[in-house]
N, C-alpha and C positions, 0 to 999 in steps of 0.2 A: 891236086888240091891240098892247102895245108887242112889237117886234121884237125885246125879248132874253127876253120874259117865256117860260121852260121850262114853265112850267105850261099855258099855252095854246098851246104850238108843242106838244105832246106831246099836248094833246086833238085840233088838225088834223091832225096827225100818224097819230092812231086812225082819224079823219074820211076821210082818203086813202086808208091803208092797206083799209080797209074797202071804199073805193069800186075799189081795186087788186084786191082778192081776187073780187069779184064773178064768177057764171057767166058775162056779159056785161056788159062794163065801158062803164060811160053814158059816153062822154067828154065829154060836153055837162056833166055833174058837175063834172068833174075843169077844166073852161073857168071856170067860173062859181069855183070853188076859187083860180082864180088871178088872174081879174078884174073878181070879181064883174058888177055892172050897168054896167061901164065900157064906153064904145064904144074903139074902136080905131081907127074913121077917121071923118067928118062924113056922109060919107053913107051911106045905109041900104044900099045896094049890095054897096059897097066894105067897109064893117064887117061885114058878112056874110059877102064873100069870104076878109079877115082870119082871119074866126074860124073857118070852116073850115080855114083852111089851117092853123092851131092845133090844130085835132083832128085831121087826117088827119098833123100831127109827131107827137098821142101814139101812133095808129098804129104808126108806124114804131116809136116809142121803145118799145111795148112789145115787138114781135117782137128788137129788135135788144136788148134787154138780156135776153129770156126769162125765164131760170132762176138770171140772177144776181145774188148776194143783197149785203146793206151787210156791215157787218162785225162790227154786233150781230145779224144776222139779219133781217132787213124787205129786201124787194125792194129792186134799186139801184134802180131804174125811179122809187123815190120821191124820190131824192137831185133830180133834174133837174125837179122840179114844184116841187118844196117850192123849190128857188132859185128858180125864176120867181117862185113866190106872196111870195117872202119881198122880194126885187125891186120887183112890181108895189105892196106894200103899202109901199114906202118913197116913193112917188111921186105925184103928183098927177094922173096921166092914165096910160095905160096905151098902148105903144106896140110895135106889131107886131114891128121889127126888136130890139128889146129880150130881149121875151117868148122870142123864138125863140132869139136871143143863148144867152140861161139853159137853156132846153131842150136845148139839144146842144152846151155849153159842155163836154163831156166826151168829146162825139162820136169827136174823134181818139184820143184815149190807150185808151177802155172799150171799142169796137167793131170787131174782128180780125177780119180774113180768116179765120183758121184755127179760130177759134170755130164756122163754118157751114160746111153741105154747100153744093158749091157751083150747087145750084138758089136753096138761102135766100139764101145772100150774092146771086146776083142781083136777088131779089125782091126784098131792102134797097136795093141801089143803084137801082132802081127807082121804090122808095117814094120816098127822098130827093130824088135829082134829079127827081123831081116836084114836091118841093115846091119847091127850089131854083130850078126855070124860072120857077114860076108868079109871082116875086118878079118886083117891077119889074128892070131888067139894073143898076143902080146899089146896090138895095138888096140883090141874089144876090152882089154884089161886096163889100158893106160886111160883110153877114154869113159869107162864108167867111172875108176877113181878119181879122174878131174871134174866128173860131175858132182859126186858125191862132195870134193872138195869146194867146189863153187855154191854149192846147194845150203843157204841157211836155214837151220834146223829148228823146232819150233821151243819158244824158252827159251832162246841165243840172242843175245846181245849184239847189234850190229857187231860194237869192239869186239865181242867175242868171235862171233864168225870171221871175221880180219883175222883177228888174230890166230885162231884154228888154220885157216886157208894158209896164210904163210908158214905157220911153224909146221902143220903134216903135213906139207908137199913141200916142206924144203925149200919151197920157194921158186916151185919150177920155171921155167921161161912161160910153160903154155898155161899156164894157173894165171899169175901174175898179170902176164899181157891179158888177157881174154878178162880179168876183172878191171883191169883200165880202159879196156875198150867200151866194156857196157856202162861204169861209168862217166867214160867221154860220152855214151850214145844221152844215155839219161840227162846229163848237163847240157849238150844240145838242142837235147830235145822238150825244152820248157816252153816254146816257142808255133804258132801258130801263123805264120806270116809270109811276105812275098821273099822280104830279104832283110838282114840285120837291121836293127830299130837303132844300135850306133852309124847306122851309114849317113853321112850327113851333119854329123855331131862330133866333133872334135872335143874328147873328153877331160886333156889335160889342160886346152884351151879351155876351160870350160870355168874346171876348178881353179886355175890363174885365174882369167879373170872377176871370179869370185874373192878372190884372196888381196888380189893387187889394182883390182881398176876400180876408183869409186865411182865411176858415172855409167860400171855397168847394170843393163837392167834384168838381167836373169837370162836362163833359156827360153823361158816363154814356153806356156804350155802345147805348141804349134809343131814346137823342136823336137816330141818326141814320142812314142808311140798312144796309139789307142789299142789296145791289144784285145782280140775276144777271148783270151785265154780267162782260164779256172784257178790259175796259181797266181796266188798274189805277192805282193815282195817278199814277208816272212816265209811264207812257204818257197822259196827261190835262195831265198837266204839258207832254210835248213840245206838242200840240196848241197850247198857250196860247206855245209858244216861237214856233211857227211863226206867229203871231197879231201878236207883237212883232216879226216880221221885214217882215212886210205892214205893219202899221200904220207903222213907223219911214219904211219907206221909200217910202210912197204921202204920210206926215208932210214928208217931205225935201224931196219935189219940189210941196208945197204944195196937191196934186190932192185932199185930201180937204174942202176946202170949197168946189170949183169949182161947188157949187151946191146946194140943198136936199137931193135924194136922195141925193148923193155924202155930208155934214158926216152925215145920218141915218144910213145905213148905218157910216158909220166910228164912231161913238157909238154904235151897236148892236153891231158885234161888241167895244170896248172895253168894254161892261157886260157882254156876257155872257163876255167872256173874267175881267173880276172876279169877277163870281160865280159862274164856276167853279173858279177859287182857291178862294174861299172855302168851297165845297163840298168840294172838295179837302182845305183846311184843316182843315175841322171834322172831316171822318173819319177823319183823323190822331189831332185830338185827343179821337173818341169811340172810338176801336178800339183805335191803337196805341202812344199819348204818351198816359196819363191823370193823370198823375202834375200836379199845377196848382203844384210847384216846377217842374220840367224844364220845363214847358210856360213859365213864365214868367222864367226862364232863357235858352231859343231866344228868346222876342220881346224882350224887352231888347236880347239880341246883333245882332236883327234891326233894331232900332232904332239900336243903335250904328254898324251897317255902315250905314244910311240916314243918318244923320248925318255920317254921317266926308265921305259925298259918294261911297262906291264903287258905291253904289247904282245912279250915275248911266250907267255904261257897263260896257261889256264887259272883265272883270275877266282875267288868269291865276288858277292855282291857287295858294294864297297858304298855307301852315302861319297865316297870324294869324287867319282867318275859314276858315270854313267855307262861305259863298256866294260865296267868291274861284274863280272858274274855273265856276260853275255853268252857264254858257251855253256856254264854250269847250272845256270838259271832258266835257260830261254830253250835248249837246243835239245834238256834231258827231263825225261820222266820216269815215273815206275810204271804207268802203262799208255798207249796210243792217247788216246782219252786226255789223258796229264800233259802230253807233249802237245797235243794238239790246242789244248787251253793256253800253254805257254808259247805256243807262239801267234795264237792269237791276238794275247798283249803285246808281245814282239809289234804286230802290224799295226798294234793301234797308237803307240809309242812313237810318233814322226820323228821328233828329233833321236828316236836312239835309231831309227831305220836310217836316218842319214849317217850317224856315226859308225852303226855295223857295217852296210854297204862298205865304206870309205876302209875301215878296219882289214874289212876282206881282200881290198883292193891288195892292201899292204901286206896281208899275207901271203898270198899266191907270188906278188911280186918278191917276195923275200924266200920262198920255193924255189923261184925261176933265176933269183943272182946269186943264192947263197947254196952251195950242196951241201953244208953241211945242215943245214934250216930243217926243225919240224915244230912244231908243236909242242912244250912242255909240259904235263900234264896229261898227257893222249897215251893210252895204253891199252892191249888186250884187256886190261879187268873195269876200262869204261873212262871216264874223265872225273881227274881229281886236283881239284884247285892245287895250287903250291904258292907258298908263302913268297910275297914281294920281297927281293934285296936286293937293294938301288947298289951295293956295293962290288956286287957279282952280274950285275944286267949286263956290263959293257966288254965284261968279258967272257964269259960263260962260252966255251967252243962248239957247246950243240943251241946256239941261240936259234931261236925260233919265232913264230908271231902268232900269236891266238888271245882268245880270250879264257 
């Protein structure tokens, strides 16, 4: 399956879940789910011991996540498979210290003390350091340091955690991938549905004929989802922020073509952070923007702010545009609380939900044609506006597209 396709991440998805709910859960299932008929080591011994020690981590992972659930409702317990399988399927071989990488990539931040009576929390530390020993003593070393490096710390700034993750590990293969994996899993997984809400929707037909046919009469609210989800477009939109904060800066330090599964994964969450714009997009213009003047009004403007070159970075809030300050205004705060208020207006703002969607579309796209594309403005120490010059937009060799 290609790795951004929503349609088939959301049937394995049924697939897991299914094998999750069971009265006794086959883990030999949930093994095969992640590496299929791959071996893990050359000898029949050794790949056997491997793959045990892979079922007795879901072991663990089920008891230490129990009762807690993702945030559309599906066990978390799925978040930490679905990365591995989404991991193992970007790669050409399947490798132990990886695999386990992605399965308790969350280990530190989702597993508290204070969650268990303290017989359970024993019998976790337990489980763990079980498997922990049984590692060669170099490969128990590699994997707790990529935990620790995966692990954001409390007082860390998303950028800052990015940016910690790349610069103390160098930039490893298994750091790098295994953080674009969970990010591909989180951007798929906004989604509570049979099959992609674009299927049936032809989206650049969509926008033409908004732009160019004047006797069209919209999508019509028929064209596109009803969704029971809890996230709604600004919140769908941060996701895709937090997407351009990763990609800029894993872009910067050059780590995303350090080798097949690395360029793979970084062009899988780039597409699927596009077409969740686009999805985004559309339901703007089938629910809440019907009007195909207004609507081609916003893309015009949208097109003029991508022209002018402000597209290219990190903008302030500007009275001439409407996507002037969108990243710097809308995406940051000084605590949860503040961001959540800002993007609250985000969602209540239609026309600027039509213009950001459409914004995003163009930047992922501009990710995906250009290598040398990030973000201007995006850095380890957070996001800092930079000054417009029409004179340097067209040529600038690290051009990039944000707000």
């Amino acid at each position: 399956m290609a790795l951004f396709d929503l349609t088939e991440f959301l049937k394995l998805s049924s697939v897991l879940n299914y094998n999750l709910s069971a009265t006794s859960i086959n883990r030999y299932n949930l093994l095969q789910f992640i590496i299929g008929d791959r071996r893990l080591e050359r000898s029949k011994e050794r790949d056997r011991e491997a793959k045990v020690l892979i079922m007795e981590t879901f072991s663990f992972l089920f008891q230490a996540y129990r009762e807690k659930r993702r945030r559309l409702g599906p066990m978390a317990v799925i978040h930490p498979i679905r990365t591995a399988a989404l991991l193992t399927r970007s790669q050409d071989s399947a490798q132990l210290l990886q695999i386990l990488t992605a399965l308790l990539h969350d280990l530190l931040e989702d597993i508290k003390t204070v969650d268990f009576d303290p017989v359970t929390w024993r019998h976790l530390e337990a489980q763990i350091f079980d498997v922990l020993h049984r590692l060669d003593a170099d490969e128990e070393e590699k994997l707790i340091d990529n935990l620790k490096h995966l692990t954001k710390v409390t007082g860390e700034t998303y950028y800052q955690y990015i940016g910690r993750l790349l610069e103390s590990t160098g930039g490893t293969d298994v750091t790098v991938q295994v953080k674009l994996a969970d990010r591909l899993d989180n951007t798929l997984d906004l989604w509570i549905e049979l099959e992609d809400p674009l299927e049936g929707t032809d989206f650049y037909e969509s926008v033409f004929q908004t732009l160019f046919v004047g006797n069209y009469p919209g999508i019509g609210q028929g064209a596109m989802y009803s969704s029971g989800s809890s996230l709604n477009g600004a919140r769908r939109l941060y996701q895709l922020f937090k997407n351009s904060v990763l990609l800029s800066l894993i872009r910067k330090k050059g780590l995303w073509k350090k080798n097949h599964a690395s360029k793979k994964l970084f062009n899988a969450v780039a597409t699927a952070s596009l077409r969740e714009a686009q999805r985004t997009l559309i339901g703007q213009m089938g629910r809440q923007i019907t009007d195909p003047a207004l609507l081609r009004k916003l893309f015009l403007e949208v097109m003029e702010y991508g022209y002018s070159g402000r597209v290219d970075l990190v903008t302030r809030p500007n009275d001439a545009f409407m996507l002037d300050g969108l990243f710097s205004g809308y995406f940051v705060g000084p605590s949860k609380k503040d961001r959540d208020l800002n993007l609250e207006r985000l969602y209540g703002n239609k026309e600027l939900m039509v213009e950001a969607s459409l914004a995003f579309v163009t930047v992922f796209l501009s990710f995906l044609n250009d290598e040398r594309f990030f973000v201007r403005g995006i850095s380890a120490d957070g996001i800092e506006p930079r000054p417009f010059q029409p004179e340097s937009a067209s040529s600038d060799t690290s051009r990039s597209s944000a707000k």
